[in-house]
GUKOL-412913 format. One line per 10 residues: number of its first residue (from 1); their letters; for each residue x negated, y, z of N, C-alpha, C. Coordinates in Angstrom, 2 decimals. Layout:
! GUKOL-412913
NUM	A	X/Y/Z/X/Y/Z/X/Y/Z; ...
***
This chain:
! GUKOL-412913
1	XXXXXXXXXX	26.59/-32.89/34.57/26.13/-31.53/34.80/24.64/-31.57/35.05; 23.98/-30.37/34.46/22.65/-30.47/34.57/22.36/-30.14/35.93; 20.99/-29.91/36.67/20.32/-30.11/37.67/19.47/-28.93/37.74; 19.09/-27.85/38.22/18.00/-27.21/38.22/16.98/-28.18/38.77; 15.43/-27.47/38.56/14.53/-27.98/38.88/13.59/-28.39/37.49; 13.34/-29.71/37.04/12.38/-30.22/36.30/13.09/-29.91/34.95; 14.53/-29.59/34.77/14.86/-29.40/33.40/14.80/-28.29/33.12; 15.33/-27.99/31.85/14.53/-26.29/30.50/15.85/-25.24/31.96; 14.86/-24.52/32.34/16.22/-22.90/32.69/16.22/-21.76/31.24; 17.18/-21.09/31.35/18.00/-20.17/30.47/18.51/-19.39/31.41
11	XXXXXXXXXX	17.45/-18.51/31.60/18.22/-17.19/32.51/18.66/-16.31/31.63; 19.98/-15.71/32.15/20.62/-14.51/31.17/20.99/-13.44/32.33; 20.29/-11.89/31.34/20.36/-10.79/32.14/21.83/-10.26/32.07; 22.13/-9.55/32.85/23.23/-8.48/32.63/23.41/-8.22/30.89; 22.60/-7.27/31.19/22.87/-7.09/29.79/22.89/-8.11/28.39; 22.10/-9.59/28.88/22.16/-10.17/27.85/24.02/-10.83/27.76; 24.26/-11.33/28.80/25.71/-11.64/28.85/26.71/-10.91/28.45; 26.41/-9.46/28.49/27.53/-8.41/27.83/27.48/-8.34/26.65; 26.01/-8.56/25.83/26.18/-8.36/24.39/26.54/-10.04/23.83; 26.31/-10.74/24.77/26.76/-12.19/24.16/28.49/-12.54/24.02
21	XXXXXXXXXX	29.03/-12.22/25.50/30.57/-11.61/25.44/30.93/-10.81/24.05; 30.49/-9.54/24.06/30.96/-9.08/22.98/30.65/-9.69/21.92; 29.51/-10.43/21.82/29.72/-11.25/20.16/30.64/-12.36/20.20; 30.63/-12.77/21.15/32.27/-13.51/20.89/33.92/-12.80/20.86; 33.79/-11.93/21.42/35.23/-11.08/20.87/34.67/-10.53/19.06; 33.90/-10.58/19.18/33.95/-10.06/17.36/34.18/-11.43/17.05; 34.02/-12.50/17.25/34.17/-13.74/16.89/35.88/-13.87/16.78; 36.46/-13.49/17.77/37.59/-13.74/18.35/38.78/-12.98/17.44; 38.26/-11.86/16.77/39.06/-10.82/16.95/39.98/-10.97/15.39; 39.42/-11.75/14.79/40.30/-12.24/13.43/41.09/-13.88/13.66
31	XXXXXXXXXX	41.32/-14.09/14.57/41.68/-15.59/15.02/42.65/-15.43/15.68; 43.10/-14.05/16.31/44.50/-13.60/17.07/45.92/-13.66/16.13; 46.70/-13.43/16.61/46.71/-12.04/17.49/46.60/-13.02/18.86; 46.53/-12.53/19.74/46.53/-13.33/21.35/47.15/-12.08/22.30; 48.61/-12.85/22.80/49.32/-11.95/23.64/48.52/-12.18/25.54; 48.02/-13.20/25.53/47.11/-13.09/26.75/45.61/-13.87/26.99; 45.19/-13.63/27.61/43.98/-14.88/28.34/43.90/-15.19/29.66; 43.86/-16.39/29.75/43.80/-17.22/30.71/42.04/-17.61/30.67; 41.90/-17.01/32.16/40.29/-17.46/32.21/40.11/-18.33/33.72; 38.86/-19.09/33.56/38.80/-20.56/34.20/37.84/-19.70/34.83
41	XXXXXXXXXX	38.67/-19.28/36.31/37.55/-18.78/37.11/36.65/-20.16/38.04; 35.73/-19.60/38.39/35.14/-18.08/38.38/34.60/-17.42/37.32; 33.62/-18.79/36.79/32.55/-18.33/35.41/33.72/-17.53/34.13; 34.67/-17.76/34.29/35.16/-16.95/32.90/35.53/-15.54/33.58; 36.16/-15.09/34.60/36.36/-13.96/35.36/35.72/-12.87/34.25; 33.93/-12.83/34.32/33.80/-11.06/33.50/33.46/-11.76/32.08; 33.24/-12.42/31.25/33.45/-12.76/30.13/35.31/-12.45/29.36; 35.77/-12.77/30.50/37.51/-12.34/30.06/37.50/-11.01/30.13; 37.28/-9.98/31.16/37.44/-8.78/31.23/36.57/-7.98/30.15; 35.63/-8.78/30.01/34.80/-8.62/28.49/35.62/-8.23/27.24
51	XXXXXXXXXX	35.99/-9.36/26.72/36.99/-9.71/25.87/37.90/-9.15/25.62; 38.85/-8.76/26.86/39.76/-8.13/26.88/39.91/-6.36/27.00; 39.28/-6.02/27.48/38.44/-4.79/26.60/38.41/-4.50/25.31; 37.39/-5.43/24.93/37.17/-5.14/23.45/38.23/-5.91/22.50; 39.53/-6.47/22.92/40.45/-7.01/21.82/41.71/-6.49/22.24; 41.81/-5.55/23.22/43.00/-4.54/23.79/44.13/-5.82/24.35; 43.70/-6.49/25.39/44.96/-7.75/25.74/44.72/-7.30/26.88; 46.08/-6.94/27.39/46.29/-6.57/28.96/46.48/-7.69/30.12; 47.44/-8.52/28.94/47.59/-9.86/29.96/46.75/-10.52/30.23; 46.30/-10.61/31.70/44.96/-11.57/31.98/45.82/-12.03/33.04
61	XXXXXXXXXX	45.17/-13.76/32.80/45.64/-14.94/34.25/44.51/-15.64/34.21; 44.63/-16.49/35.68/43.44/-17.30/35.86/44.25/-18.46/36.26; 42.90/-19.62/35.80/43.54/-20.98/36.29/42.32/-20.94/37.10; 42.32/-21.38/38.26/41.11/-22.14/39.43/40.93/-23.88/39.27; 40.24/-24.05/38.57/39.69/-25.91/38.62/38.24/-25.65/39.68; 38.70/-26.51/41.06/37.30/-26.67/41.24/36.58/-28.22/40.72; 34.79/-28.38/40.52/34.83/-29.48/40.67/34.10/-29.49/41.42; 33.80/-30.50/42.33/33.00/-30.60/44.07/31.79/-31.65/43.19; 30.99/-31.00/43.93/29.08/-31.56/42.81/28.48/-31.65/44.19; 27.40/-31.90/43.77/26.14/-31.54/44.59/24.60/-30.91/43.54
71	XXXXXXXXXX	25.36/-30.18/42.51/24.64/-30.09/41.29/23.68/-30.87/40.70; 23.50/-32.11/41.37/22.95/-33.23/40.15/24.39/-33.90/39.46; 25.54/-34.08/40.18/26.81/-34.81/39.35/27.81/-33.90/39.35; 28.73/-33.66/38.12/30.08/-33.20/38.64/31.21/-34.62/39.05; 32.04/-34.02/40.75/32.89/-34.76/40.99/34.33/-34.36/40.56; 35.03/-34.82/41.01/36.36/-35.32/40.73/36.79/-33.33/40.88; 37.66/-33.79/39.74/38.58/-32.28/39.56/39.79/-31.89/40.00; 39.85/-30.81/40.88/41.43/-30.43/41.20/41.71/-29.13/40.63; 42.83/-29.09/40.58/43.50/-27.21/40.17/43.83/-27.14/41.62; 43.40/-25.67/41.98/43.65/-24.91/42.93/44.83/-23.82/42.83
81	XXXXXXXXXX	44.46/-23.44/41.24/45.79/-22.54/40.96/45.96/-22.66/39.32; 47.64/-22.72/39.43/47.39/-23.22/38.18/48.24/-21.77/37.26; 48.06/-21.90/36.31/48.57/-20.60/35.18/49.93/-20.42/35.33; 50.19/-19.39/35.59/51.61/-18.75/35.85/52.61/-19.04/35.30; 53.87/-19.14/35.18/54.43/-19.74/34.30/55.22/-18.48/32.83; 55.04/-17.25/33.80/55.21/-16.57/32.60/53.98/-16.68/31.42; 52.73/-16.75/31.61/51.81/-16.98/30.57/52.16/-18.55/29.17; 52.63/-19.34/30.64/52.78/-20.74/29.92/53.79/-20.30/28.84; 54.96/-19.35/28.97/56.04/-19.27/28.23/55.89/-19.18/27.01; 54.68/-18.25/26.98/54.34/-17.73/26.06/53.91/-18.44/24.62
91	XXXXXXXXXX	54.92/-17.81/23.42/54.59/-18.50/21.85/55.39/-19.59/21.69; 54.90/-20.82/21.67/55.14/-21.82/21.65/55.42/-22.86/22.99; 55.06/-21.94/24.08/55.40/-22.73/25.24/53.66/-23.64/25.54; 53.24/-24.04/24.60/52.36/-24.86/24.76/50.94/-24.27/24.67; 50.60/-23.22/24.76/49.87/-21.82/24.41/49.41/-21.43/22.87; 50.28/-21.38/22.56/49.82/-20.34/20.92/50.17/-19.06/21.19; 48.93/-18.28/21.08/49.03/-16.69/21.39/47.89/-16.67/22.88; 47.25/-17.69/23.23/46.75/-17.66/24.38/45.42/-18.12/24.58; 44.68/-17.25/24.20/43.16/-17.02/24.85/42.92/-18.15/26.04; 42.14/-18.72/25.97/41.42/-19.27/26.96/39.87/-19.22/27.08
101	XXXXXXXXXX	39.60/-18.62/28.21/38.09/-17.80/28.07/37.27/-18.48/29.46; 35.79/-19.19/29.25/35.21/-19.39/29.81/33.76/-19.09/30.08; 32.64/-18.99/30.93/31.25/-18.66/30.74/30.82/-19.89/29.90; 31.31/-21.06/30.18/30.23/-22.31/29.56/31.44/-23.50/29.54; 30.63/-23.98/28.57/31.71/-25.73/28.52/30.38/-26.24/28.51; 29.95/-27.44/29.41/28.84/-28.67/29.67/29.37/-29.62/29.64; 30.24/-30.11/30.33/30.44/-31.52/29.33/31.42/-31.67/29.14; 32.74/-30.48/29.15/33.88/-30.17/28.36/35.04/-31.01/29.75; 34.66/-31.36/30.89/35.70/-32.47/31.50/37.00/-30.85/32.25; 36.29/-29.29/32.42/37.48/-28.78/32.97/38.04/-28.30/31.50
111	XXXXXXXXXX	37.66/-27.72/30.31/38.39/-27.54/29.20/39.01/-28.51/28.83; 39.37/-29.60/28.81/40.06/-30.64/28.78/41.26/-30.88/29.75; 40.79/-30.36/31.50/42.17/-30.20/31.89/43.22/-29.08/32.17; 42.36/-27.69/31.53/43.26/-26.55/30.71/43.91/-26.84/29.23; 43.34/-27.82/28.24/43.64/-27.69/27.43/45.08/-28.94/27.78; 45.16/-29.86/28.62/46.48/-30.62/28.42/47.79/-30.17/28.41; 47.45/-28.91/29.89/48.14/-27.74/30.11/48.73/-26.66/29.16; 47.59/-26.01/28.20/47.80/-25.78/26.92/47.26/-26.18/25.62; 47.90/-27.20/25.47/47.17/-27.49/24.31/47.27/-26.57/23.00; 47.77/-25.47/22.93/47.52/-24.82/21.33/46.83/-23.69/21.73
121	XXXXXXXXXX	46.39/-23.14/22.74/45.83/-22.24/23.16/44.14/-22.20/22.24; 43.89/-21.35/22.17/42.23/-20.75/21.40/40.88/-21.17/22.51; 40.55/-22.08/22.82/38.99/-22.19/23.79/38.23/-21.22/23.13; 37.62/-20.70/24.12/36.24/-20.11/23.93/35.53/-19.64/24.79; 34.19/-19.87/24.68/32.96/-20.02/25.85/31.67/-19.09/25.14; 31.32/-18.46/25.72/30.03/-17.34/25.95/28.81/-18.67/25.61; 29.00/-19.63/26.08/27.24/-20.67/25.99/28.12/-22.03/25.82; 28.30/-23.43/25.12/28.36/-24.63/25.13/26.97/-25.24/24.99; 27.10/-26.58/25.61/26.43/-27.80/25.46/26.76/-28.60/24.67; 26.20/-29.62/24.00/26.75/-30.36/23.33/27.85/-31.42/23.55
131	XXXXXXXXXX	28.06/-31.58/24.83/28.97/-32.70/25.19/30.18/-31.90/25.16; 30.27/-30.48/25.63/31.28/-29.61/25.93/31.80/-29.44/24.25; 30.66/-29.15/23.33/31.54/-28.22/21.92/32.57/-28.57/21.62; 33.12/-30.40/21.65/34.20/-30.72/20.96/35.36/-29.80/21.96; 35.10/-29.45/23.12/36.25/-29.11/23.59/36.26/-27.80/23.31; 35.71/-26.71/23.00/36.11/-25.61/22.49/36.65/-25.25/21.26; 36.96/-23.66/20.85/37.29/-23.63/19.40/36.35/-22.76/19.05; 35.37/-21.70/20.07/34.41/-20.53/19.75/33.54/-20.47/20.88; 32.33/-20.40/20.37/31.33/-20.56/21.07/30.17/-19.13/20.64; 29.49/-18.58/21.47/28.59/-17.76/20.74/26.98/-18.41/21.13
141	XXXXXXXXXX	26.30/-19.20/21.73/25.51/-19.74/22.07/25.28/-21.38/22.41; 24.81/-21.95/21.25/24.30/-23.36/21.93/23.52/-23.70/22.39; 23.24/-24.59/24.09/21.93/-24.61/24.53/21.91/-26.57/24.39; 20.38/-26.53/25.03/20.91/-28.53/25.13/21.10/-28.62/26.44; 21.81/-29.95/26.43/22.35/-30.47/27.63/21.45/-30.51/28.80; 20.46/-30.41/28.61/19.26/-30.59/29.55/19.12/-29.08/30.41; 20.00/-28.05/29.76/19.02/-26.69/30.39/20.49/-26.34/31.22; 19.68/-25.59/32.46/20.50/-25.05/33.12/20.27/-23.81/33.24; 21.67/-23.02/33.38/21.80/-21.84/32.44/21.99/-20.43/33.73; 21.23/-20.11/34.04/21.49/-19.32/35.44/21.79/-17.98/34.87
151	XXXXXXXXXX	23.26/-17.37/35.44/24.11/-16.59/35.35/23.55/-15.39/36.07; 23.52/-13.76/35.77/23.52/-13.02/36.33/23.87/-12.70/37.65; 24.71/-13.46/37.94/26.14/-13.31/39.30/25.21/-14.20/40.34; 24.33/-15.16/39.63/23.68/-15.95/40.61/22.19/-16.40/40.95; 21.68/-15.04/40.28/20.60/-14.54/40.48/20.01/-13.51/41.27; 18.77/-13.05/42.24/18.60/-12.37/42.20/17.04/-12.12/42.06; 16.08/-10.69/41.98/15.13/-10.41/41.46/13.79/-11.03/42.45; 13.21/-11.67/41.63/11.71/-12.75/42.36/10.82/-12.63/41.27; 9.90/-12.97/42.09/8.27/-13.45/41.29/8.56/-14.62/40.55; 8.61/-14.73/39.22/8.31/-16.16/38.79/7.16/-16.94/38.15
161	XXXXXXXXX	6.53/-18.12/38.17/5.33/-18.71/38.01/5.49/-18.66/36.55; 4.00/-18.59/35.90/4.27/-18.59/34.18/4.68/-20.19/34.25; 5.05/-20.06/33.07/5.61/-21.49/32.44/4.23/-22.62/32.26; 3.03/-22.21/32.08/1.71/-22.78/32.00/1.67/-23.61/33.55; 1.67/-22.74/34.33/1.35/-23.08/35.71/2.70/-24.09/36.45; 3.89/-24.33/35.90/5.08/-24.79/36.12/6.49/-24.29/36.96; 5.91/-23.02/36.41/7.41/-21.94/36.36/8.46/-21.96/34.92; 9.70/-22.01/35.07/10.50/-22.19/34.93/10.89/-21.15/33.81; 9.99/-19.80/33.20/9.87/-18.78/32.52/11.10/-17.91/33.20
***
């Protein structure tokens, strides 16, 4: 996991995240049908409600993976809550018909332990990294592994230094 500080930032506004969401449900929307989504809170939380909006799927579940960092490393992964079992039922049992919606895949290690869970289920992420892409199936933004990608939800409004002077843009 990247690090704020000396590496590239990628701030995204409100509004840039809603029109990026919605270009991934247009992405999405010939790849269905999908009777639900399962989103990897927190970061997938309004990217799903996104989605689900604009592709008319009522069924929404969440899986909770935390991983415990100190945002220079990601540590060891647990499920806190895991996908319901009526969702699991669903299709094939193994998720076909089932959305899986996230803000970002970085180096793909929690899409990997949703996808064991379901493995036929649809990945898809609003921003990947390159270590993450193999684990998705739709992506609407690639950044490099180096940039850290600060979310609307975890921002708020400041002075920033130009990028000349060693602000962060």
């Amino acid at each position: 996991m990247a690090a704020p500080g000396p590496n590239k930032a990628f701030p995204v506004s409100w509004d840039q995240f809603h029109r990026d969401a919605r270009a991934m449900a247009w992405r999405l929307a010939d790849k269905g049908p999908f009777e639900a989504i399962v989103c990897i809170t927190r970061g997938g939380l309004v990217p799903a409600a996104i989605v689900a909006r604009e592709l008319e799927i009522k069924l929404i579940e969440s899986v909770c993976i935390a991983s415990y960092h100190d945002y220079k490393s990601q540590g060891e992964l647990k499920v806190l809550k895991d996908i319901a079992p009526a969702v699991r039922a669903i299709g094939d049992g193994q998720g076909k018909g089932v959305l899986v919606v996230d803000d970002l895949t970085d180096t793909g290690k929690t899409a990997k332990v949703v996808r064991a869970m379901l493995p036929n289920a649809h990945f898809a992420t609003v921003y990947a990294k390159p270590m993450g892409v193999p684990t998705v199936d739709t992506f609407v933004t690639e950044v490099s592994q180096d940039t850290w990608i600060y979310f609307p939800w975890d921002m708020g409004l400041s002075f920033q230094e130009p990028i000349r002077k060693g602000g962060q843009g």
